[in-house]
N, CA, C and O of each residue as an XYZ file, in Angstrom:
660
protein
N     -19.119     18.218    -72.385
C     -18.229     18.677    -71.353
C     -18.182     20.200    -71.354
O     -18.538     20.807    -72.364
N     -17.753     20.855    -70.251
C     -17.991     21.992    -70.196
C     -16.819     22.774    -70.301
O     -15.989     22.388    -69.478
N     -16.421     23.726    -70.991
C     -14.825     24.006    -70.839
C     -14.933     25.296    -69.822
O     -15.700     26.221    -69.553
N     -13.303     24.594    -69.323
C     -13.043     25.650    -68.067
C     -12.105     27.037    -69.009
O     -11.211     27.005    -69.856
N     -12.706     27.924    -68.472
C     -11.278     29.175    -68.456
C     -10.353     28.958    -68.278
O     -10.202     28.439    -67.172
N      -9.354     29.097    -68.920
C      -8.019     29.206    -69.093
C      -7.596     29.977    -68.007
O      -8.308     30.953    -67.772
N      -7.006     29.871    -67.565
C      -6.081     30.620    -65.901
C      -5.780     32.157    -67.121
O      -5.526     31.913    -68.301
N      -5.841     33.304    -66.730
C      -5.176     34.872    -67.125
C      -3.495     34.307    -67.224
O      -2.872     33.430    -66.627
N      -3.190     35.169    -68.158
C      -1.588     34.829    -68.621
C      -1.092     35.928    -67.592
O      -1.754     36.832    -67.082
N       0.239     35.616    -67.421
C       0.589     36.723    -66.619
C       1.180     37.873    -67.584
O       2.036     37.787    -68.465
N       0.557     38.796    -67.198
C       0.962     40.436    -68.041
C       2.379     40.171    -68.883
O       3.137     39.436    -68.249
N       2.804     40.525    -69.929
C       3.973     41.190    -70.014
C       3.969     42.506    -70.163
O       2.965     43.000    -70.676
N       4.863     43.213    -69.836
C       4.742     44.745    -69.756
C       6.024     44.975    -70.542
O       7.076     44.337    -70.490
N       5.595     46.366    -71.515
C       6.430     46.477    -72.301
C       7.303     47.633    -71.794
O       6.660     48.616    -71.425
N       8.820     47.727    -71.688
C      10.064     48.699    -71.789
C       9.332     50.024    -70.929
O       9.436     50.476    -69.789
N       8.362     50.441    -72.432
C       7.915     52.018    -71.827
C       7.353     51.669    -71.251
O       8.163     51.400    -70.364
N       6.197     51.276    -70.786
C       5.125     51.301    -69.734
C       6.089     51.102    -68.507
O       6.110     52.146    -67.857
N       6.979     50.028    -67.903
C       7.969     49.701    -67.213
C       8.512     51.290    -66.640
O       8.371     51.871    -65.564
N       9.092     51.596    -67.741
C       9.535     53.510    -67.177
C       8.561     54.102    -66.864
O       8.798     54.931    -65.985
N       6.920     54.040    -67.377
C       6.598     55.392    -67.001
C       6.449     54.538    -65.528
O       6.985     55.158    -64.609
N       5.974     53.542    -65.208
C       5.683     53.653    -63.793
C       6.838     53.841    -62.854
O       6.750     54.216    -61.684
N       8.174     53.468    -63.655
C       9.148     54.011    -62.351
C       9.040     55.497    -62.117
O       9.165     56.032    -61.015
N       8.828     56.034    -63.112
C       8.634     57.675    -62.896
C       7.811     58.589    -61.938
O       8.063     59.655    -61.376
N       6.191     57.345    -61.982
C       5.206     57.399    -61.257
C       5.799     56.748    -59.751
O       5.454     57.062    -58.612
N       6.721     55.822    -60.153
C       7.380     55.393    -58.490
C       8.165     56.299    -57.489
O       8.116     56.440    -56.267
N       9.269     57.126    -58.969
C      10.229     57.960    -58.325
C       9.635     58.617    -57.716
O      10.307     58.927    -56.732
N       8.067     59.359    -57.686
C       7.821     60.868    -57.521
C       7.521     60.693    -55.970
O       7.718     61.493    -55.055
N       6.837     59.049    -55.938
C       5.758     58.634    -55.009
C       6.963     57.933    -53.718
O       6.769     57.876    -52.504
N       8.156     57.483    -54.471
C       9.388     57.215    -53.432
C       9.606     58.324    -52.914
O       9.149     58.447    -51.778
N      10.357     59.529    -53.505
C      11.009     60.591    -53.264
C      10.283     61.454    -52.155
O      10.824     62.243    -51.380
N       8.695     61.075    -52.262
C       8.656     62.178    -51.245
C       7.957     61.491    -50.254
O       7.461     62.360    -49.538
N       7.622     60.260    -49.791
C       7.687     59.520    -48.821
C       9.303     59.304    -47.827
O       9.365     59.096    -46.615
N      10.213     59.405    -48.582
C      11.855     59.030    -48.405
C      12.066     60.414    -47.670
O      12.748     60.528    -46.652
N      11.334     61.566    -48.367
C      12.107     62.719    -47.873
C      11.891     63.483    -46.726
O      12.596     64.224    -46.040
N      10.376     62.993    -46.689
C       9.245     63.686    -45.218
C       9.892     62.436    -44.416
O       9.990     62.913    -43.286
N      10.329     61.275    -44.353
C      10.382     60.227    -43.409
C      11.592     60.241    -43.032
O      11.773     60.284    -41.815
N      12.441     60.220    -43.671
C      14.080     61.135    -43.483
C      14.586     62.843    -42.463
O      15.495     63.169    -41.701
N      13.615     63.364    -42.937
C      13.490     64.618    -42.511
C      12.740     64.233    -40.993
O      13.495     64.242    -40.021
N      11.473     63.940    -40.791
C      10.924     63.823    -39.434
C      11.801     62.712    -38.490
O      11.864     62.574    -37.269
N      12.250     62.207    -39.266
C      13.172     60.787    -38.170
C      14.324     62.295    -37.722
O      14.553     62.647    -36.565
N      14.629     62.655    -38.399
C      15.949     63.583    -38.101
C      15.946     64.594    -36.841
O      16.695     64.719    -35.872
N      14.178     65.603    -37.499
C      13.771     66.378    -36.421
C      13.828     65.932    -34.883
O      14.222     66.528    -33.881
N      13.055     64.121    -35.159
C      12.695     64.073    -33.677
C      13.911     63.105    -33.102
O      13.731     62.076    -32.452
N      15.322     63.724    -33.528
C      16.380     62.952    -32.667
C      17.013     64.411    -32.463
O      18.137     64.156    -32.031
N      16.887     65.828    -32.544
C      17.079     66.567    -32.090
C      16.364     67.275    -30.704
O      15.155     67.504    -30.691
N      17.089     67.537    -29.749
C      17.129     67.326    -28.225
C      17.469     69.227    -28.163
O      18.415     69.972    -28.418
N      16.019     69.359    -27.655
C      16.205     70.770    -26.966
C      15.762     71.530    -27.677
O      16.224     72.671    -27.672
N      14.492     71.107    -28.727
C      14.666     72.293    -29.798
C      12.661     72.464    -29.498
O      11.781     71.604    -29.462
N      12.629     73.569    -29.381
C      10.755     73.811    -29.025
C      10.218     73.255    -30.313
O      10.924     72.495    -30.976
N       9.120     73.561    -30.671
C       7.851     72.440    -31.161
C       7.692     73.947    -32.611
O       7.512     73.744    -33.812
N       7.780     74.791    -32.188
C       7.770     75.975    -33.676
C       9.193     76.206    -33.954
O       9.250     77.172    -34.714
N      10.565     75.689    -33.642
C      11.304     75.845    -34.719
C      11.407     74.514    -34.821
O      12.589     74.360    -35.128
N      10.892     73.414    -34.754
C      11.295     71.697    -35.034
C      10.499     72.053    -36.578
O      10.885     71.837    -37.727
N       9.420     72.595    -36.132
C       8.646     72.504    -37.650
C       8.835     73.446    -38.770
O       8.528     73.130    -39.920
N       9.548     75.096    -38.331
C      10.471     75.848    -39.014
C      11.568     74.829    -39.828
O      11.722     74.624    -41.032
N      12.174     74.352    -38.780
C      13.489     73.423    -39.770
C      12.740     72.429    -40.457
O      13.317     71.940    -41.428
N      11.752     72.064    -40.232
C      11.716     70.872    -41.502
C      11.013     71.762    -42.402
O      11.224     71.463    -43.577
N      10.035     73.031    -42.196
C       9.874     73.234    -43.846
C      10.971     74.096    -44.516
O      10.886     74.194    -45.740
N      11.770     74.598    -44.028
C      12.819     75.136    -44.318
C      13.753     73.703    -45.428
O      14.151     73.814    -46.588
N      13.832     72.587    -44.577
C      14.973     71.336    -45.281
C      14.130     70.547    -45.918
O      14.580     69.419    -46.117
N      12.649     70.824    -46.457
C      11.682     69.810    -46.980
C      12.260     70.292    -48.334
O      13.059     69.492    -48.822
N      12.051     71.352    -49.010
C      12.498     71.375    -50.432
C      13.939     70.796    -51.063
O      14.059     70.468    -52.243
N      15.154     70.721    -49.933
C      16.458     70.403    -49.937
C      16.405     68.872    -50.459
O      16.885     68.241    -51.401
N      15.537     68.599    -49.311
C      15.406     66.796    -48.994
C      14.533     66.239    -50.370
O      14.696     65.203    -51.014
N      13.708     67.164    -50.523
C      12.462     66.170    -51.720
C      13.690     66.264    -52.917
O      14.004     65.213    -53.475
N      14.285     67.369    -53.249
C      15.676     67.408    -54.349
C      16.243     66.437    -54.454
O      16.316     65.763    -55.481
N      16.944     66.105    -52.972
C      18.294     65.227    -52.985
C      17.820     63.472    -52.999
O      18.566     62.511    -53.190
N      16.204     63.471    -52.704
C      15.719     62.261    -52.886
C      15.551     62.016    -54.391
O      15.978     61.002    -54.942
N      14.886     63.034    -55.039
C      14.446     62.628    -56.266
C      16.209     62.868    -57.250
O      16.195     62.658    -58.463
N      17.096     63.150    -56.793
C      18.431     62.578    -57.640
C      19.401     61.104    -57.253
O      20.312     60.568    -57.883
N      18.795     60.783    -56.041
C      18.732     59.673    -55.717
C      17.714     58.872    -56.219
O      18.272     57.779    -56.304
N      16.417     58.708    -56.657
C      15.620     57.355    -56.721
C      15.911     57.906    -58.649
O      16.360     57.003    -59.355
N      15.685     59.104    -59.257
C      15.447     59.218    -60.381
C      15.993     58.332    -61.589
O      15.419     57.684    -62.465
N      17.273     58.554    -61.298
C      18.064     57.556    -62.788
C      17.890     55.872    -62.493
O      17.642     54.964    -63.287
N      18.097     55.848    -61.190
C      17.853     54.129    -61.030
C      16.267     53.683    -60.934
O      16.046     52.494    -60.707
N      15.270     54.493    -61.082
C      14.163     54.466    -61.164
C      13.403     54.171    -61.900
O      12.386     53.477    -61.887
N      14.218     55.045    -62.973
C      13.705     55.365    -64.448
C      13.987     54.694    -65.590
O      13.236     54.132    -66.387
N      15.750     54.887    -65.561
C      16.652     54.321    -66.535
C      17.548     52.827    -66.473
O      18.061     52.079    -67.306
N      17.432     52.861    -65.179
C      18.295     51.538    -64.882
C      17.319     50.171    -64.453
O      17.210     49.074    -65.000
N      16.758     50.666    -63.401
C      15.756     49.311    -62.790
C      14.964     48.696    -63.557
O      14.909     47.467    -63.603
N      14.190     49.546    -64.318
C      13.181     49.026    -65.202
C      13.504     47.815    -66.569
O      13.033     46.719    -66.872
N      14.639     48.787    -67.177
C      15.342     47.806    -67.782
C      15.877     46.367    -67.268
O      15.498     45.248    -67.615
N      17.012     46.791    -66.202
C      16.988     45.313    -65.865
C      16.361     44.483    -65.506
O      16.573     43.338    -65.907
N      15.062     44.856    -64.351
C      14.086     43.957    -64.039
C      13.142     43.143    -65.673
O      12.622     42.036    -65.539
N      13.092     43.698    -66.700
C      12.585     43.250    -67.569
C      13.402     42.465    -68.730
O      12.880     41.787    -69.614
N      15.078     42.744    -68.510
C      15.866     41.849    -68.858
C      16.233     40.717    -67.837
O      16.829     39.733    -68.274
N      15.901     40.794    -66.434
C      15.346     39.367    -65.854
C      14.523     38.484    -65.525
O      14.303     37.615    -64.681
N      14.085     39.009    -66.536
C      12.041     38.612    -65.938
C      11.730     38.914    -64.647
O      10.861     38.210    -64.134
N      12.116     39.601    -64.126
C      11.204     40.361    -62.753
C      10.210     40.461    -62.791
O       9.475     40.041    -61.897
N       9.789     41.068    -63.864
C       8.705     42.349    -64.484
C       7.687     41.543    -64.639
O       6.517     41.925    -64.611
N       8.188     39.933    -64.877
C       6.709     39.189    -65.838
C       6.283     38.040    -64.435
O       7.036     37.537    -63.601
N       5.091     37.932    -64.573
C       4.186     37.619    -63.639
C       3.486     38.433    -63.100
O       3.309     39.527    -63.636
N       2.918     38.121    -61.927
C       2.465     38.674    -60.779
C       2.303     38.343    -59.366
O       2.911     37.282    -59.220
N       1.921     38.613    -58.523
C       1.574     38.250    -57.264
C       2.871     38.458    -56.079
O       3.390     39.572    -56.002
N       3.121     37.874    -55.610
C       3.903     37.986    -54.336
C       5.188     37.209    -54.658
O       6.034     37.402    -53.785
N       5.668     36.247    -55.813
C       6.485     36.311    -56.408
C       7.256     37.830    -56.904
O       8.230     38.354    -56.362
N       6.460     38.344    -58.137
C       6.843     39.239    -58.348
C       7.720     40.440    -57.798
O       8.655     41.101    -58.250
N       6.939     40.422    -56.530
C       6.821     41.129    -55.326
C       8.518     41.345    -55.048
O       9.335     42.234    -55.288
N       8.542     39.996    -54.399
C       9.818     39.712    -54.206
C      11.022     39.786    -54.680
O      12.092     40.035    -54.125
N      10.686     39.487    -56.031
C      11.604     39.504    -57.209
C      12.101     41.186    -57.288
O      13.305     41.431    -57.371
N      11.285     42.087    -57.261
C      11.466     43.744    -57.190
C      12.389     43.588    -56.651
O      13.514     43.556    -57.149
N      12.047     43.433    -55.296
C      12.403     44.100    -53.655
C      13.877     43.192    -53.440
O      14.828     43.689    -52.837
N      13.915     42.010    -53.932
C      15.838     41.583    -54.015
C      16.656     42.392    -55.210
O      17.881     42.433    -55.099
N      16.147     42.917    -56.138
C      16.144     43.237    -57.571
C      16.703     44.595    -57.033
O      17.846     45.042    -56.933
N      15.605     45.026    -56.762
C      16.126     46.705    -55.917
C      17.153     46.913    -54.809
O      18.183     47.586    -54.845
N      16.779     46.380    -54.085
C      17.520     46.333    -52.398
C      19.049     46.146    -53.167
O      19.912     47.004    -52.982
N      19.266     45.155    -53.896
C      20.951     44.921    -54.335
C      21.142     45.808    -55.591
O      22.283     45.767    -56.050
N      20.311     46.552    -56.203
C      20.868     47.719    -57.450
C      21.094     48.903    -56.740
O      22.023     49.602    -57.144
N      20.191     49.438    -55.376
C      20.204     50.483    -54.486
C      21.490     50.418    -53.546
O      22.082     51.441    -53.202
N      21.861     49.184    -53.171
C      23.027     49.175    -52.516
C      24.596     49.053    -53.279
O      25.707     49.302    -52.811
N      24.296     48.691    -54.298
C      25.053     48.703    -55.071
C      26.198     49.529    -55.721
O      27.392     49.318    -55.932
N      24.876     51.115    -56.074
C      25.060     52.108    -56.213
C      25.108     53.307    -54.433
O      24.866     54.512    -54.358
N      25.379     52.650    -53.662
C      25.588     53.753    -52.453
C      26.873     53.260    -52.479
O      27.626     54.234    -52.495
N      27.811     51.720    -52.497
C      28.573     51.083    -52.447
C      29.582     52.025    -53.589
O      30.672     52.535    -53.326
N      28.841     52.066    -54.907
C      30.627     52.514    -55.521
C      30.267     54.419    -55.557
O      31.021     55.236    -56.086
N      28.839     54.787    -54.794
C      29.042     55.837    -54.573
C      30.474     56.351    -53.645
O      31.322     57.139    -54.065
N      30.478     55.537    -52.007
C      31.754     55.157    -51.422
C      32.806     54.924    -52.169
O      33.720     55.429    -51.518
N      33.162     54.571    -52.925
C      34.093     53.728    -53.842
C      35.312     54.865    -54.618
O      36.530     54.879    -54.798
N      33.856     55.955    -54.990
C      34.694     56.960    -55.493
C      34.619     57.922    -54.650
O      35.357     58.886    -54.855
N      33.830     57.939    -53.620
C      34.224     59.140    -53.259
C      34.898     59.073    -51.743
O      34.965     60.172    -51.193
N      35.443     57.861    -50.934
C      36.483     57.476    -49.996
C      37.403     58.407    -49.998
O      37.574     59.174    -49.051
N      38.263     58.423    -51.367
C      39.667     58.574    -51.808
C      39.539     60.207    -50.752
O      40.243     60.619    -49.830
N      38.387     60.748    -51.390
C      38.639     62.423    -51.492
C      37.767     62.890    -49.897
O      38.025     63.949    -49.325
N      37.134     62.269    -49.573
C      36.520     62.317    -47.738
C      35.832     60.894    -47.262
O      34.830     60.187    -47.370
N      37.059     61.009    -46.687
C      36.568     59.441    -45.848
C      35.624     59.685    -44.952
O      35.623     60.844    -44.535
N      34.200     58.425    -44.187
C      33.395     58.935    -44.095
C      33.939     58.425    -42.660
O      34.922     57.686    -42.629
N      33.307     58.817    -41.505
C      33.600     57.983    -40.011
C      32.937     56.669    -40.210
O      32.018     56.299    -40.941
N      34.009     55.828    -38.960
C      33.185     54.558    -38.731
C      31.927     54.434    -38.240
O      31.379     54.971    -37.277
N      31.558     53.664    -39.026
C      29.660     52.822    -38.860
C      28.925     53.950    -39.700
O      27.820     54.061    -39.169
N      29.011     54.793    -40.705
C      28.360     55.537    -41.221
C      28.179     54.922    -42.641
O      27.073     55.155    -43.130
N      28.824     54.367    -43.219
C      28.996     53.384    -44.327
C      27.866     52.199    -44.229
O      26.964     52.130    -45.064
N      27.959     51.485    -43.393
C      27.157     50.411    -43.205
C      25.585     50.939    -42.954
O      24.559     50.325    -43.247
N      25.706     52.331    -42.291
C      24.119     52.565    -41.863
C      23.757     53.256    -43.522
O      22.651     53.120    -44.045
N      24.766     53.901    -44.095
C      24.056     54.608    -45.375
C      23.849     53.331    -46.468
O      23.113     53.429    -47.450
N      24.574     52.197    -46.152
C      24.442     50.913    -47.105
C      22.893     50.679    -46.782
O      22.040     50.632    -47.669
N      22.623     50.537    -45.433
C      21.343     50.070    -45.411
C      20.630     50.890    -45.226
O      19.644     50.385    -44.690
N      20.485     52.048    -45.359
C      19.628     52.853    -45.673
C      19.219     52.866    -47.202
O      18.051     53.086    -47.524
N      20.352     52.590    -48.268
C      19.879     52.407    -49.643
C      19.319     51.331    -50.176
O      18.870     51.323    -51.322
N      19.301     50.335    -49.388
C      18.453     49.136    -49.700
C      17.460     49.395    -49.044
O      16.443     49.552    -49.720
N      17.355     49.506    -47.938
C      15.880     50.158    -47.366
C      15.260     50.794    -48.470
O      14.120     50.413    -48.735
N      15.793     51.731    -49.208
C      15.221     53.211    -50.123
C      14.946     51.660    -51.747
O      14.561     52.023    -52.858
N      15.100     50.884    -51.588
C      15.018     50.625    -53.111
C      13.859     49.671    -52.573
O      12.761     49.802    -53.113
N      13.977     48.861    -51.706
C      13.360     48.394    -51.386
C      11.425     49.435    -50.869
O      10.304     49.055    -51.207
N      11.668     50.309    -50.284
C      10.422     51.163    -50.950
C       9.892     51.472    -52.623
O       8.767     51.346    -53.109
N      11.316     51.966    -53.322
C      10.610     51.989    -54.497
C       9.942     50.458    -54.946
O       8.877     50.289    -55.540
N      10.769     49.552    -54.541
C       9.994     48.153    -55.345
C       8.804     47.785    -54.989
O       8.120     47.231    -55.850
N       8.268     47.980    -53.712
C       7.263     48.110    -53.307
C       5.905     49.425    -53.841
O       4.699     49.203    -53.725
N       6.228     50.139    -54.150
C       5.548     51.083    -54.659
C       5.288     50.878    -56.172
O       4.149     50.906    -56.638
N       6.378     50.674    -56.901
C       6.514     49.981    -57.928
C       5.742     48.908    -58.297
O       5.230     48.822    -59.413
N       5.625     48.091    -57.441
C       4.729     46.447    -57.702
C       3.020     47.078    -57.620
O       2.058     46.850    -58.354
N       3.151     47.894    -56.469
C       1.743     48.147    -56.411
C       0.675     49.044    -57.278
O      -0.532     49.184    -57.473
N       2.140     49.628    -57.718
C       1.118     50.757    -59.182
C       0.902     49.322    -60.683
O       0.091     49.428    -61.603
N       1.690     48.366    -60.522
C       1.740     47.641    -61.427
C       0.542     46.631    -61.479
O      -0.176     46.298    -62.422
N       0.558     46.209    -60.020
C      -0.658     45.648    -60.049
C      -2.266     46.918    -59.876
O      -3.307     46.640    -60.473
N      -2.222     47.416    -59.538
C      -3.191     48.391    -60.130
C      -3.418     48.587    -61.428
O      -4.555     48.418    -61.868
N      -2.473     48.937    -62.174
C      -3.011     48.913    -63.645
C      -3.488     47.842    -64.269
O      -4.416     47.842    -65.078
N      -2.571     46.490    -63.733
C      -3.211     45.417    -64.106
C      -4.420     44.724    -63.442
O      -4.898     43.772    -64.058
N      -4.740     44.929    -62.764
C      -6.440     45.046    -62.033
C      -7.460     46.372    -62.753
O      -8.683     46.337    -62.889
N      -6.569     47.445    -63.122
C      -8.014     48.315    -63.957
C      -8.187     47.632    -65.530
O      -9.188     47.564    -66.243
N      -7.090     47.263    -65.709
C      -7.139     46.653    -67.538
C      -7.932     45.182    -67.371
O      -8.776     44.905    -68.223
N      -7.618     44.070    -66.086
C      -8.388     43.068    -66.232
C      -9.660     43.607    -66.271
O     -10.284     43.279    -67.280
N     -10.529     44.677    -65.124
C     -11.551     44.894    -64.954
C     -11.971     45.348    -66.386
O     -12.857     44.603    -66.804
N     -11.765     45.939    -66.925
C     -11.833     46.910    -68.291
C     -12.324     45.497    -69.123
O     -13.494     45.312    -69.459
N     -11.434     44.728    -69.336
C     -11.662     43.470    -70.605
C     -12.973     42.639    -70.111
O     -13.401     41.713    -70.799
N     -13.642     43.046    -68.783
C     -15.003     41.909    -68.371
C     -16.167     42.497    -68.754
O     -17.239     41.917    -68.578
């Protein structure tokens, strides 16, 4: 009889490796988040010529890549990684996985815009419907990193399978 191959185990990935790629996620979130933030912004401004539209965004590009990367950084780095690997997120692969991120993220990202509100209501309340659009704007934003995230993951794990043949 002929023996078959054993199906590939699915990866486990250890703690650090887990961080460095959020790190490699944060850099690769932050400045997708910040040029896409910034140009959505430019082109809902009405009346403004075509050389200062692009004055103001490189003028607010260094502001924006900042205020993104203190937004994706700690939950990127320090928080997500951990928990996704204290829920088994982390282990498998494929479009499971996938998924598992992107609910994983979307509710740690909203989470944290939520008691961002929480504390800071008391001291400037924000207008109505601005809450709900910045809620889903932070699940939107985690939901990119998880996606970016999965895909550097499966990359490494496609250069290391290739590597072991």
């Amino acid at each position: 009889m002929a023996s078959q191959d054993a199906p590939p185990s699915a990866p486990s990935h250890s703690l650090l490796l887990l961080m460095l790629m959020g790190l490699l996620s944060v850099t690769i979130s932050a400045f997708i988040a910040a040029t896409t933030m910034l140009a959505l912004s430019e082109g809902q401004i009405s009346g403004t010529t075509a050389g200062s539209a692009v004055q103001n965004y490189a003028d607010d590009l260094p502001t924006a890549v900042i205020a993104a990367f203190l937004w994706f950084l700690p939950m990127g780095i320090f928080i997500f990684p951990p928990t996704a690997k204290f829920l088994g997120a982390a282990s498998g692969s494929g479009t499971l996985r996938l998924l598992k991120f992107v609910f994983l993220a979307a509710a740690m990202w909203c989470l944290l815009a939520e008691a961002i509100y929480l504390v800071l209501s008391p001291l400037a309340p924000a207008p109505p419907g601005v809450q709900r659009h910045d809620l889903i704007s932070a699940a939107l934003s985690g939901v990119l990193f998880a996606i970016v995230y999965d895909l550097l993951l499966r990359r490494r794990d496609y250069l290391l399978d290739r590597s072991r043949r």
